[in-house]
C-alpha positions in Angstrom: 38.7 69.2 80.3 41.7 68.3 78.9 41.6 65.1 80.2 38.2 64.4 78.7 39.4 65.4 75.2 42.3 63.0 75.4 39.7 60.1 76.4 37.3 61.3 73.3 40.2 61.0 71.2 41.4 57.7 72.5 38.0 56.5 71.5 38.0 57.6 68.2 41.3 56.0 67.6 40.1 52.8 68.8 37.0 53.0 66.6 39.1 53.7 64.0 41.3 50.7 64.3 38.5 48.3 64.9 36.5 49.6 61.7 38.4 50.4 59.3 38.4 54.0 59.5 36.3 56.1 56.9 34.2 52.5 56.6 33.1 52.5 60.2 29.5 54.0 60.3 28.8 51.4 56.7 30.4 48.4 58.9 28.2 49.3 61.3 25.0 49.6 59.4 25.5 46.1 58.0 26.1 45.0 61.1 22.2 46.0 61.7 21.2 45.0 58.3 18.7 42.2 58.4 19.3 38.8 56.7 17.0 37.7 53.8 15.9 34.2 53.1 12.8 32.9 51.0 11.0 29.8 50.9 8.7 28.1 48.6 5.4 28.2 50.8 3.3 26.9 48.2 6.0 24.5 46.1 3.9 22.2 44.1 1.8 24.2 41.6 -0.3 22.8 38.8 -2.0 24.5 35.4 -5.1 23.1 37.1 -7.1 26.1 38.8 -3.5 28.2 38.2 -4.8 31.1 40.0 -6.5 29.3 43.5 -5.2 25.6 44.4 -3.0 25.7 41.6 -0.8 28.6 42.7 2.4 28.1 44.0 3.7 30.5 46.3 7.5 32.1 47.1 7.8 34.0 51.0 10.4 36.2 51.4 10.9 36.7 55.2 14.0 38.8 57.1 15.5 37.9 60.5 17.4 40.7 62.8 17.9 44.8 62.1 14.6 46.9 62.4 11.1 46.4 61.2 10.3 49.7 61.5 10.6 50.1 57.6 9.7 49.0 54.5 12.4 46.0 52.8 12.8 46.1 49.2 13.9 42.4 48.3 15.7 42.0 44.8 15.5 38.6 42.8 15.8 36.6 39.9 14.9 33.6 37.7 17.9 31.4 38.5 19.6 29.4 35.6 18.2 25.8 36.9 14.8 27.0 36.4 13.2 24.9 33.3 9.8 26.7 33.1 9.6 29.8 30.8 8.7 32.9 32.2 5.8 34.9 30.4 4.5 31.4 28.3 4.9 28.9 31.6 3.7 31.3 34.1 2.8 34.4 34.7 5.9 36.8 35.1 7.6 37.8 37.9 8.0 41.5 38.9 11.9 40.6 40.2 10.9 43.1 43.5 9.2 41.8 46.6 8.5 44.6 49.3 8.2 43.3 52.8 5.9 46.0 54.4 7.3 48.0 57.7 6.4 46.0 60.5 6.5 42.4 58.9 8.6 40.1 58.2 7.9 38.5 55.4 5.7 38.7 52.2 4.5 36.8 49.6 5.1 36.6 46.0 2.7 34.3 44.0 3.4 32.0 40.7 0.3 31.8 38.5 1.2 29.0 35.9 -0.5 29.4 32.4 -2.9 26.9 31.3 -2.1 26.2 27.9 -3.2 23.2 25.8 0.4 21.6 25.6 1.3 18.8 27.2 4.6 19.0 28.9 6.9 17.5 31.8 6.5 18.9 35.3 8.8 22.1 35.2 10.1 24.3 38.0 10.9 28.0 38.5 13.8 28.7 40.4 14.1 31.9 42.1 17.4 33.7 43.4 17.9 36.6 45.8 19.9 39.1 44.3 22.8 40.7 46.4 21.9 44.3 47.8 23.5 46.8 50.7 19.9 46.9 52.0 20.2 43.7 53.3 22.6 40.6 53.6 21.0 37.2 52.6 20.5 34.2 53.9 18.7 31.0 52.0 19.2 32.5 48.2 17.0 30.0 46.2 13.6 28.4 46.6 11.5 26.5 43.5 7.8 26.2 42.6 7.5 22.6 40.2 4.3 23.3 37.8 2.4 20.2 37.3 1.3 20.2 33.5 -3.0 18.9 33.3 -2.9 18.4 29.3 -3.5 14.6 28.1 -0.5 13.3 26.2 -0.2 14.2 22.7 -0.9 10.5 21.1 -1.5 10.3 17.5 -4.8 9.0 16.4 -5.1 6.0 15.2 -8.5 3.8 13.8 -9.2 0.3 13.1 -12.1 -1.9 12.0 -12.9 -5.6 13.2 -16.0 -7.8 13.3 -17.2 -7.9 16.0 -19.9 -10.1 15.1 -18.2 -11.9 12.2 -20.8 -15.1 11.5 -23.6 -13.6 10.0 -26.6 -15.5 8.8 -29.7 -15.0 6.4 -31.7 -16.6 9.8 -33.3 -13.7 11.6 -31.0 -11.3 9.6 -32.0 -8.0 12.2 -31.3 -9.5 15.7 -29.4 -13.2 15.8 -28.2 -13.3 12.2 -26.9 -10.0 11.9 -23.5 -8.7 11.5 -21.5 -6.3 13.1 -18.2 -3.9 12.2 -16.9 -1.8 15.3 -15.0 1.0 13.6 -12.5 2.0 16.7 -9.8 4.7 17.6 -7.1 2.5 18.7 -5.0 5.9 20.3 -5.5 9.1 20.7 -8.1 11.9 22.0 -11.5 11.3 22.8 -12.8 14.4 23.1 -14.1 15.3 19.4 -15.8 13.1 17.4 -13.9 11.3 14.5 -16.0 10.5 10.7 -14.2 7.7 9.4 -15.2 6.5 5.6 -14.7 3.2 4.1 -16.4 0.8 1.7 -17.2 -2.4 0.5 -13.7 -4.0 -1.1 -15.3 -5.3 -4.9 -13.7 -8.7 -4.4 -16.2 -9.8 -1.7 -18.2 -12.8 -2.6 -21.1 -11.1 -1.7 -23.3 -8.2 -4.0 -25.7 -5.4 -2.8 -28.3 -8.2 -3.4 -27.1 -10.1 0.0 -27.0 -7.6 2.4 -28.7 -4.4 3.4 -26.5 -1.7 1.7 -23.7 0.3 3.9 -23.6 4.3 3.9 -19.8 3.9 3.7 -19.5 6.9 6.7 -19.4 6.3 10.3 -18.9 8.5 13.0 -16.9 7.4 16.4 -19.2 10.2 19.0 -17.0 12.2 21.3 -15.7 11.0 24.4 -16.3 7.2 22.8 -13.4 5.1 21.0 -15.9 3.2 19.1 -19.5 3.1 16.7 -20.5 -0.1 15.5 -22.1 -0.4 11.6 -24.6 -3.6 11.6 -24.7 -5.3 8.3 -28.3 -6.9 7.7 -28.0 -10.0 5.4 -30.8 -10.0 2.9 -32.8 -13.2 3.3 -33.0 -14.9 -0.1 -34.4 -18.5 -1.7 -31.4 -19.0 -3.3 -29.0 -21.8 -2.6 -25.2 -19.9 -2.1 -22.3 -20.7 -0.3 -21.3 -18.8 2.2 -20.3 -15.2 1.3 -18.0 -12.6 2.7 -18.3 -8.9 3.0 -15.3 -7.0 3.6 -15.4 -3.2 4.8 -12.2 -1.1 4.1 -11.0 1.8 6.0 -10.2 5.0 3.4 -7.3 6.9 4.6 -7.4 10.1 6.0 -5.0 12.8 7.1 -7.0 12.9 10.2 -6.1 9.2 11.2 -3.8 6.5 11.1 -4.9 2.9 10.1 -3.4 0.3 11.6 -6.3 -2.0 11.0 -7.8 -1.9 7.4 -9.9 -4.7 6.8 -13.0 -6.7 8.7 -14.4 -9.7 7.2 -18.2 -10.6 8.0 -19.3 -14.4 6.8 -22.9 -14.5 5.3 -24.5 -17.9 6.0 -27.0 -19.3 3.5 -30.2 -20.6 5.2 -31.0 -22.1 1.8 -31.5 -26.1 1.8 -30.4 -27.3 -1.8 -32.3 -30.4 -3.4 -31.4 -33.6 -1.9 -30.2 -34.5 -5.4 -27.0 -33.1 -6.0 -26.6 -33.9 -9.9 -27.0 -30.3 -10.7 -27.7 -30.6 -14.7 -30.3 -33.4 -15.5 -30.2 -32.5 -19.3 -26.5 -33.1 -19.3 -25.3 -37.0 -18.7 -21.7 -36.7 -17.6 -19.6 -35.0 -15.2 -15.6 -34.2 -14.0 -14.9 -32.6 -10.5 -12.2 -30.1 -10.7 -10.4 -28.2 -7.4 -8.7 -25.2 -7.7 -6.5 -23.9 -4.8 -5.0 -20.7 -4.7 -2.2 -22.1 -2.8 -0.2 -19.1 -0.2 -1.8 -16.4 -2.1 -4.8 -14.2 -2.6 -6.9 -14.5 -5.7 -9.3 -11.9 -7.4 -11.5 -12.8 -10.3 -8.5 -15.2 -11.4 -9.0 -17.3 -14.5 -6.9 -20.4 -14.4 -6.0 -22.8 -16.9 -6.7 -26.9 -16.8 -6.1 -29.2 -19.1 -8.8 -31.9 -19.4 -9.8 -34.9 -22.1 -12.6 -35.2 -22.8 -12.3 -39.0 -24.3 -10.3 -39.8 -21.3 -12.9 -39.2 -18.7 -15.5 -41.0 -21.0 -13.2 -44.0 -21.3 -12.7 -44.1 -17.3 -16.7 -44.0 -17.0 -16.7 -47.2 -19.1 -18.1 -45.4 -22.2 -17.1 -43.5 -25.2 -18.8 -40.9 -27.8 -18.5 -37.6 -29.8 -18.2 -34.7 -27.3 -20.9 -32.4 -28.3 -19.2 -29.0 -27.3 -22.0 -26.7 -26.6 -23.1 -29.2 -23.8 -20.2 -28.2 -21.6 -21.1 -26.1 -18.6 -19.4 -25.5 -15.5 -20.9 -25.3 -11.6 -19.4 -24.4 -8.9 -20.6 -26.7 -5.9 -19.7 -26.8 -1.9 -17.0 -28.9 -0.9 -19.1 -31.6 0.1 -20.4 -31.8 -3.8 -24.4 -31.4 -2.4 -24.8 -27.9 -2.6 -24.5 -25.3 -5.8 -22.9 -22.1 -5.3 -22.9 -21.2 -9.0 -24.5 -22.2 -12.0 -23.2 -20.3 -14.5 -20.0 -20.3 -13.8 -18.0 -18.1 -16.8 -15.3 -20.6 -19.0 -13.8 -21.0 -22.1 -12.6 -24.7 -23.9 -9.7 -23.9 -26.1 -9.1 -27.2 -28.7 -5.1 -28.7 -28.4 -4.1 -28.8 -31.8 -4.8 -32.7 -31.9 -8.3 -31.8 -31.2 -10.6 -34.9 -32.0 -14.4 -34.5 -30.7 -14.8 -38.4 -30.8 -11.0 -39.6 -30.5 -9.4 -36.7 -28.6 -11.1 -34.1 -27.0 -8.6 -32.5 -25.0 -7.9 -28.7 -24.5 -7.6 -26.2 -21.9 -10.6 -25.3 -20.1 -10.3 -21.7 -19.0 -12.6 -21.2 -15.2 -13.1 -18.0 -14.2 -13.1 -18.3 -10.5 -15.4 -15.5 -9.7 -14.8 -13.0 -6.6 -12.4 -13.2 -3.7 -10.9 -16.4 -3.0 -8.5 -16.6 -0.1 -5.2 -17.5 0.3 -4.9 -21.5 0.9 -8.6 -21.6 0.0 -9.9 -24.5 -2.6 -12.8 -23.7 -4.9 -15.0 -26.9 -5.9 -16.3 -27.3 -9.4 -18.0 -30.0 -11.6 -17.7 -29.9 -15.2 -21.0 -31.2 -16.9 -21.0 -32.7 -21.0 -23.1 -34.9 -22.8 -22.2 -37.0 -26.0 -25.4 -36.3 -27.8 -28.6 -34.1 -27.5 -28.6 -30.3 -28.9 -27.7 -27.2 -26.5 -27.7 -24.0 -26.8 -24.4 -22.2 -26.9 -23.1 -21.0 -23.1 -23.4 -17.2 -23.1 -20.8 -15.1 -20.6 -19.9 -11.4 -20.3 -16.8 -11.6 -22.7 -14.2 -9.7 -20.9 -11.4 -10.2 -23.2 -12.4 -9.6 -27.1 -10.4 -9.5 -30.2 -10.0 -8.2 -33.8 -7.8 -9.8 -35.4 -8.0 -7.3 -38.9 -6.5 -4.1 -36.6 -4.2 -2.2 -37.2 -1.5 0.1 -35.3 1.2 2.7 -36.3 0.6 1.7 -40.2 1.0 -1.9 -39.4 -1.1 -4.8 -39.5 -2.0 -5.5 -35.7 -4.4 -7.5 -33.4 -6.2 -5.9 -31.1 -7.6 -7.2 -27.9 -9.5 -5.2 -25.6 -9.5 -6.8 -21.9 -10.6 -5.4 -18.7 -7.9 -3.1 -17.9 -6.6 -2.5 -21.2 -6.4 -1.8 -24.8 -3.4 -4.1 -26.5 -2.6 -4.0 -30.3 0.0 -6.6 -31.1 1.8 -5.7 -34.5 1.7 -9.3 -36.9 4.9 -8.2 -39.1 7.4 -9.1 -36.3 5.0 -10.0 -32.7 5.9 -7.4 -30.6 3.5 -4.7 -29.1 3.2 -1.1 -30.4 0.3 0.2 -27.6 -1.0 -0.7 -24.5 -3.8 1.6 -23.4 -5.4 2.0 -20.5 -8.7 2.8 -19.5 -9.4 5.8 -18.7 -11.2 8.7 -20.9 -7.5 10.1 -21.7 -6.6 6.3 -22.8 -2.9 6.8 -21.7 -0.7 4.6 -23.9 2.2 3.0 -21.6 3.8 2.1 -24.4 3.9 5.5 -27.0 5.8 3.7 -30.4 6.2 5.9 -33.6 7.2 4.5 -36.3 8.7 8.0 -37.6 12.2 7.7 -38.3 14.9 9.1 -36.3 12.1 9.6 -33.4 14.6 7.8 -31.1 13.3 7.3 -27.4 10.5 9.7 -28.4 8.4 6.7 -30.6 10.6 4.4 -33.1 12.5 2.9 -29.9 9.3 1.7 -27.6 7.3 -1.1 -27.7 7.3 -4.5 -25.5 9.0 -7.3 -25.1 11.6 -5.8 -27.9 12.9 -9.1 -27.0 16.2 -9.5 -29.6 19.2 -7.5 -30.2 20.5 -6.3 -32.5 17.8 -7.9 -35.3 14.9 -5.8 -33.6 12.8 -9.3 -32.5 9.4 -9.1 -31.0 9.8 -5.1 -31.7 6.8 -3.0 -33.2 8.2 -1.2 -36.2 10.8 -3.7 -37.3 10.4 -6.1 -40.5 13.5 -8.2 -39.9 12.4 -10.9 -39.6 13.3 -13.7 -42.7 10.3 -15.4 -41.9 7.3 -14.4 -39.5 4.3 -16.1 -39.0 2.0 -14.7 -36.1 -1.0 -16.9 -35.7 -4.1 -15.9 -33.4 -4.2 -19.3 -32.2 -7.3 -19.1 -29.7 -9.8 -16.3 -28.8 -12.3 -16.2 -26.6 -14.5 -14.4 -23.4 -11.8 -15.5 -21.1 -8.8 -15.4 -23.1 -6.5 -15.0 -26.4 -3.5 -16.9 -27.1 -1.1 -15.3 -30.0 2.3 -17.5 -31.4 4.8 -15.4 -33.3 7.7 -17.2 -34.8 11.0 -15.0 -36.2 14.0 -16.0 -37.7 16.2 -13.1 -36.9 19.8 -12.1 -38.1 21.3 -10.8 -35.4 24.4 -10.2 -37.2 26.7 -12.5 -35.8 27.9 -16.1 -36.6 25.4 -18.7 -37.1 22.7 -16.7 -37.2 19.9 -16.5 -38.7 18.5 -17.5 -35.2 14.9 -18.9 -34.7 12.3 -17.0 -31.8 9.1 -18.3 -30.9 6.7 -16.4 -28.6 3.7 -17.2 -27.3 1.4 -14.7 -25.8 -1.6 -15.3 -23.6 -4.1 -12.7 -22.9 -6.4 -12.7 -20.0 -8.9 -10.0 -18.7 -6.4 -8.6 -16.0 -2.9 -9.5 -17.7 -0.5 -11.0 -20.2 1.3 -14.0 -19.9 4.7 -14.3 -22.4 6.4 -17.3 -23.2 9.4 -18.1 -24.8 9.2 -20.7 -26.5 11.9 -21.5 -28.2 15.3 -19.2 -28.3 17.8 -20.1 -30.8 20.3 -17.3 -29.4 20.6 -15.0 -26.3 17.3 -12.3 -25.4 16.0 -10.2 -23.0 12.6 -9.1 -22.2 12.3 -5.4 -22.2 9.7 -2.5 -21.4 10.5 0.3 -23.2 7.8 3.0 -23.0 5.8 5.7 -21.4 4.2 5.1 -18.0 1.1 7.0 -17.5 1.3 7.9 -21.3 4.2 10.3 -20.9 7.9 10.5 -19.9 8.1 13.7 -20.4 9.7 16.2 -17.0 8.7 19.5 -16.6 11.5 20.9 -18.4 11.0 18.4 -21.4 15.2 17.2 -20.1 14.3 14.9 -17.4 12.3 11.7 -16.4 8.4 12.7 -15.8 8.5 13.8 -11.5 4.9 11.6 -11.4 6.3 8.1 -12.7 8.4 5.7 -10.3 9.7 2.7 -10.1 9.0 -0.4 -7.9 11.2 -3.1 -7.5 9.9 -6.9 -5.6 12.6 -6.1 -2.6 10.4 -2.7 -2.1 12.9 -0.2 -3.5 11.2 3.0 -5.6 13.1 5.2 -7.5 12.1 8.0 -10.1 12.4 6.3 -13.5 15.0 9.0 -14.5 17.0 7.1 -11.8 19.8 4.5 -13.4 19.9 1.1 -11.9 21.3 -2.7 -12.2 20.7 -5.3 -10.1 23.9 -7.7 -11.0 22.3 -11.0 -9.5 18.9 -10.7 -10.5 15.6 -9.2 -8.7 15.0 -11.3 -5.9 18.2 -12.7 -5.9 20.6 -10.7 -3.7 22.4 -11.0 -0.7 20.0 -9.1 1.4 17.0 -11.2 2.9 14.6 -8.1 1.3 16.3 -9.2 -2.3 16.3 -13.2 -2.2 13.0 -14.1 -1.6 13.0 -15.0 -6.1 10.6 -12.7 -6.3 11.5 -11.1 -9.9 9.1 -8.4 -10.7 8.9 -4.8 -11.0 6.1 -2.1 -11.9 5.9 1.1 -13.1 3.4 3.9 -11.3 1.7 7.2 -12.8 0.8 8.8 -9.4 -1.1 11.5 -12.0 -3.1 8.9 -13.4 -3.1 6.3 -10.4 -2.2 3.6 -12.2 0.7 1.3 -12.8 2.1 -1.3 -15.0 3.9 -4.2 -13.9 6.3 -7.0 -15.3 6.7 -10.2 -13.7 9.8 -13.0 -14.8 8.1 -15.9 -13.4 10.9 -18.2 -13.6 13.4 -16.2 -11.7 17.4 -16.3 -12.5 20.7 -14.6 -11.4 21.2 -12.9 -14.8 21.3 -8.7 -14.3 18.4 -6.7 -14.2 17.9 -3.1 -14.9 16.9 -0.2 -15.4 17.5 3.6 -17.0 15.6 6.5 -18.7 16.5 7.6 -22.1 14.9 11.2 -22.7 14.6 13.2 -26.2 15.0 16.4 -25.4 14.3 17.6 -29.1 10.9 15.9 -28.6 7.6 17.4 -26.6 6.4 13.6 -26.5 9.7 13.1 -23.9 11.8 10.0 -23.7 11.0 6.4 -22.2 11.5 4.6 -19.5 14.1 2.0 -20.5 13.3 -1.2 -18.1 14.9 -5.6 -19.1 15.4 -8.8 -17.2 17.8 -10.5 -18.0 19.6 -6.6 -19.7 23.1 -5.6 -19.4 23.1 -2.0 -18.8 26.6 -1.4 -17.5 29.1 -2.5 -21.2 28.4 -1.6 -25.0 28.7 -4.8 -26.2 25.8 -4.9 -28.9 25.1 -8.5 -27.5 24.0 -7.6 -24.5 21.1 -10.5 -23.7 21.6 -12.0 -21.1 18.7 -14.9 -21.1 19.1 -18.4 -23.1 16.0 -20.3 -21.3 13.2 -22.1 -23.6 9.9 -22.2 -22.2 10.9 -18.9 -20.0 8.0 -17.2 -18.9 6.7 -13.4 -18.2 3.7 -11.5 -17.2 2.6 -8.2 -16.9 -0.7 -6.3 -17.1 -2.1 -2.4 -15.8 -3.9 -2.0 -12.4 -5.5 1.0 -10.5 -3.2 2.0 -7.3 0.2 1.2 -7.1 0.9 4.2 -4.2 0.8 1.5 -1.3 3.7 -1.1 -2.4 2.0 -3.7 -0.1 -1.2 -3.7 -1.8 0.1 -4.0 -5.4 2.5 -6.7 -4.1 -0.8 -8.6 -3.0 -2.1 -8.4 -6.8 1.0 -9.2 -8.4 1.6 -11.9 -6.6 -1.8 -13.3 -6.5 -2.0 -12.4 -10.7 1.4 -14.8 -11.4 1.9 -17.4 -8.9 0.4 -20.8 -9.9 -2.8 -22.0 -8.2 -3.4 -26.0 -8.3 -5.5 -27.8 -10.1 -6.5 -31.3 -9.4 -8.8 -33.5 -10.9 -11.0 -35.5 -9.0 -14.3 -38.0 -9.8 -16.1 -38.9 -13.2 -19.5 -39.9 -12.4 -22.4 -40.8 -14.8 -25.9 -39.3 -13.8 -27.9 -41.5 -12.1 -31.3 -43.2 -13.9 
C-alpha cells in the first residue's frame, strides 16, 4: 500500500511539473477546446433580391473537442469593413450558436435596398477571442453589390430635327420638327419642359401653326418631338426662321437652348422684278451685320440723291415723299418686304435739286444673323405726287418738355423714357418701362441733396464746370438744337463753353446725341480740354440698401471681361476695360451695365472707341436721404487721387452708347445684345437702275 501511495504521488508531481500546477485541469481543457474558423459561404451579395439570391452568407464551423454541446461563437464588424451596419445591411446579432451535434452554422447578411447609389462595399467580420474555444481563420467578408442607376444630373436640350421646313405640303413633307431631349440623367419619370418662340424670329404667328410652348419628354423616353406646321400663304417672303427657346428650370440643366427651323416660301414672285412701277428710280443698298447678331437694328447710310441721278445719266428735283424702301432676295427678283420702316434725315447742305444727300435711317426688321447681308432697293421719283410713307413711330419727341424745373426734350423710344435738359445737354431722367417707371438716373435739383439728386445725371461729361450735367447753368454760351426727329430716330447737338477754372479756359464742348428705339449713341464732338463720360444714378430706380447705409443688395455691376460686383463695391481698371493683361480683359471690348435683378432690367454703357485711360467705378450713398445714394460709374475717370482735374479723355469725335434692356442675369446673353446694339454693320452701295419702258 505504501508503495502504491508513493507511485500516486510520483504522478501528481509529474503532472504538476508538466502543467503548471494549479493550471493543469484549464491546460487541459483547452487542450480539448475546439478551433473556430468562418468562411464567407455566400461572399458576393447584392441590394438586388437582398433577402434570397442577394444574401450573402458567413459559416462559422469548429474542428476537434466534442460536439456533444452547443458552441457559442463571439464576433465582430472588423475595422476594414466599409459597409454600415443598420443603414447597409441588416445588423448582425455579434453571437452565432453552432447547435450540439454540428459543426458549423450559418449567419446571413441581408443588405438594405436603398435608393442610393454607391460603390460595392464589404462587411468584414472578426471572431472574437473566448475560453470556449481557440480560433482558427478570424475574418471572412461579404462585398454588397449596390443596383441603383448613377446619380447623373439631368440635363435637356432642343435641336431640329427637321430644320428645312417648307409652305409645300406643310403637315407631312414640309413640316418641321423640334426634338426636345434629356441629354443625362433618369428616365424613369417624365420631364415637362417649357419654352417659346424667341421674338426676333423672322417669322409671326401668321406663318406657322402656333406652339403650346409645353412639352413633355414621357417616362422611360429621352425625347418628344413638337412639329411646327408652316401656314401656306400667297404671299411672296423670303425665307423665315422660327426659333424655339428652352425656359430654365430648377428641374433641369440646359446645355442646349436654341433650335432654328427655316420656313421656305412656295410663293413664285412676278417675273418682273421692278417692284414700284409708280416710282421711276432706284439704289440697291446691302447691309451686313458683320461677326455679330442683330435684332430689329436700325442703321445709318448716307446716300445722294443727285449723285445716283447724275450716274443714271439724268438729273431733277428729288420729290421726298416718293422715297420707299423694299427689301428684296439677294438675287434682286423676289420681295421680302414692301414696307420696309426708314427715315431720310437732310445734311445740312440739303438741296432737293442740287444736293440731296442725308442719312437714310433702315430699320432692318427681325433677326438677322451674324455674317448675314440683308438686300434692299431704295425707290424715288423726280416728279409725280405721293402720299407721305406711314410707319409705327418707335422713337417720338417733344421738344417743349420739361424736367426737374428745366427746359428739357423728351423722347420716348421703345425701352425708354429720356428727357434731355437744353440749359447745359446733359440728361436728368431715363425711365424705363414698366408701370413703376423706374428712373435710372433719379436727379434733384434740390440743393445740398448730394448723391441723393443734385449729383446724378448722364454723361456729366466736364469737371469741375458741371458740362453736359442736368442742373447746372455754367455754361457761357449753350446752344442745344434738336437737329432731326423722326419714327426711327432723334439727333440732339449741345455746344458749351465751360470754365473749368483753370488756365485757358473757357473751353469749348460739343455733343451730339443720337437716339434710336433701343439706345443712345453720344458723340463728342469736339473737346477743347480733358472729359470723362460718366453714369451717375440709380439702377432700377433706387440705390438705396436695406439699412438706407449701403449700396441697394439687388443692383450689380457687369464689366466686358465678365466680372460682377455689387455696385457698393469700389473699383478701377488702370488700363482701360478691355485692355488688360489677362486674355478675359484685352479683347477692346469697353463696356459695362448695370442690373436691377428686382426689376429685371439693366442699363448699359458702351465706349466704342476703346483706350488705355482708367476706368472705374464706386458707390457714393446719402445716408441722411430715404432716396439712397448713386452708383458712381466713368470711362476715362480717375477714381484713385483728388486732383479736381481728374478727366482723363482728350479724343474729338469719341463715341458712346448706352440704352435699357430686359434681362441682364445671364452675362452671355446681354453680351450678345450689347454687342450686336454697338458694333458697326456695313453698308455698301450697289446699282442705280432706271425702270424699264
Amino acid at each position: 500500500m505504501r508503495k502504491n501511495k508513493n507511485r500516486r504521488s510520483k504522478r501528481s508531481a509529474n503532472s504538476a511539473v508538466r502543467f503548471g500546477g494549479v493550471e493543469s485541469l484549464e491546460s487541459r481543457r483547452l487542450l480539448a477546446a475546439s478551433t473556430i474558423s468562418v468562411l464567407a459561404t455566400f461572399p458576393n451579395a447584392s441590394e438586388t433580391s437582398p433577402t434570397r439570391t442577394g444574401r450573402g452568407e458567413l459559416l462559422f464551423s469548429r474542428t476537434g473537442g466534442s460536439f456533444a454541446s452547443p458552441l457559442v461563437v463571439h464576433y465582430a464588424l472588423n475595422n476594414t469593413s466599409t459597409a454600415t451596419s443598420g443603414a447597409d445591411f441588416q445588423a448582425l446579432s455579434g453571437v452565432a450558436t453552432i447547435p450540439a451535434g454540428k459543426k458549423s452554422v450559418a449567419v446571413n447578411v441581408i443588405p438594405v435596398d436603398d435608393a442610393i447609389h454607391e460603390n460595392t462595399e464589404k462587411v468584414v467580420v472578426k471572431i472574437t477571442a473566448n475560453s470556449a474555444y481557440k480560433i482558427g481563420t478570424s475574418t471572412a467578408t461579404v462585398n454588397i453589390a449596390d443596383n441603383d442607376p448613377v446619380n447623373i444630373p439631368t440635363t435637356v436640350g432642343v435641336y431640329a430635327t427637321f430644320y428645312n421646313a417648307s409652305e409645300t405640303s406643310p403637315h407631312r413633307t414640309g413640316r418641321g420638327e423640334f426634338l426636345f431631349s434629356r441629354v443625362t440623367g433618369a428616365t424613369n419619370q417624365p420631364l415637362a419642359l417649357q419654352y417659346y418662340v424667341r421674338n426676333t424670329s423672322t417669322a409671326s404667328s401668321n406663318d406657322y401653326e402656333a406652339l403650346s410652348g409645353t412639352v413633355t419628354i414621357p417616362a422611360g423616353k429621352r425625347s418628344a418631338a413638337v412639329n411646327l406646321f408652316p401656314i401656306d400663304d400667297a404671299t411672296v417672303e423670303s425665307a423665315e426662321t422660327v426659333i424655339a427657346v428652352v425656359k430654365d428650370s430648377p428641374n433641369y440643366t440646359i446645355v442646349h437652348r436654341t433650335a432654328t427651323v427655316t420656313i421656305a416660301d412656295n410663293d413664285v414672285a412676278p417675273s418682273n422684278d421692278w417692284f414700284d412701277n409708280t416710282r421711276r428710280y432706284r439704289k440697291a443698298i446691302d447691309i451686313s451685320s458683320g461677326s455679330f447678331a442683330r435684332n430689329n437694328q436700325p442703321v445709318d447710310n448716307t446716300i445722294n440723291f443727285t449723285d445716283i441721278l447724275d450716274d443714271l445719266g439724268t438729273s431733277g428735283s428729288l420729290v421726298a415723299n416718293s422715297i420707299r424702301v423694299i427689301e428684296v432676295s439677294a438675287d434682286g427678283h423676289t420681295q421680302i418686304d414692301g414696307n420696309v420702316p426708314f427715315q431720310f434725315d437732310h445734311d445740312s447742305n440739303f438741296d432737293a435739286s442740287s444736293q440731296a444727300s442725308g442719312d437714310l435711317i433702315i430699320l432692318t426688321k427681325g433677326a438677322t444673323a451674324a455674317n448675314a447681308t440683308r438686300h434692299y432697293q431704295v425707290y424715288f421719283d423726280t416728279t409725280g405726287s405721293f402720299s407721305a410713307p406711314s410707319f409705327t413711330a418707335l422713337v417720338t419727341t417733344d421738344a417743349n418738355s420739361s424736367d426737374q424745373g428745366q427746359a428739357a426734350i423728351k423722347i420716348d423710344t421703345q425701352n425708354a423714357t429720356y428727357w434731355l435738359q437744353k440749359e447745359n445737354g446733359g440728361f436728368s431722367s431715363i425711365e424705363d418701362k414698366s408701370a413703376q417707371h423706374n428712373d435710372w438716373l433719379g436727379f434733384d435739383p434740390a440743393g445740398g441733396s448730394g448723391s441723393a439728386g443734385e449729383f446724378r445725371g448722364t454723361p456729366n461729361a466736364v469737371f469741375p464746370g458741371g458740362g453736359f450735367h442736368p442742373g447746372f447753368t455754367t455754361g457761357a454760351t449753350t446752344a442745344t438744337v434738336l437737329v432731326n426727329s423722326g419714327p426711327l430716330k432723334t439727333t440732339i447737338e449741345t455746344t458749351l463753353s465751360v470754365d473749368k477754372q483753370i488756365s485757358g479756359g473757357p473751353f469749348t464742348y460739343k455733343m451730339r446725341y443720337e437716339i434710336y428705339p433701343t439706345f443712345v449713341r453720344a458723340t463728342m464732338v469736339q473737346a477743347d480740354d480733358s472729359y470723362w463720360f460718366l453714369y451717375e444714378g440709380t439702377p432700377g430706380g433706387s440705390a438705396t440698401g436695406s439699412s438706407n447705409s449701403s449700396a441697394d443688395p439687388n443692383d450689380t455691376v457687369f464689366r466686358s471681361d465678365g466680372t460682377s460686383d455689387n455696385i457698393g463695391t469700389e473699383w478701377h481698371d488702370d488700363d482701360g476695360l478691355g485692355n488688360g493683361s489677362d486674355a478675359a480683359d484685352s479683347d477692346g471690348e469697353e463696356w459695362v451695365y448695370f442690373r436691377d435683378s428686382a426689376v429685371n432690367k439693366f442699363i448699359y454703357f458702351v465706349h466704342n472707341d476703346s483706350d488705355d485711360l482708367e476706368d472705374s467705378s464706386h458707390f457714393q450713398n446719402d445716408p441722411n436721404s430715404v432716396n439712397g445714394g448713386m452708383t458712381v460709374f466713368g470711362f476715362g475717370r480717375d477714381n484713385e487721387t483728388v486732383d479736381p482735374n481728374r478727366e482723363k479723355m482728350t479724343a474729338q469725335n469719341n463715341t458712346f452708347t448706352f440704352g435699357l434692356a430686359d434681362g441682364g442675369g445671364v452675362f452671355s446673353d446681354s453680351k450678345t445684345l450689347i454687342d450686336g446694339v454697338y458694333h458697326d454693320v456695313s453698308v455698301s452701295l450697289g446699282s442705280s437702275d432706271i425702270r424699264p419702258s
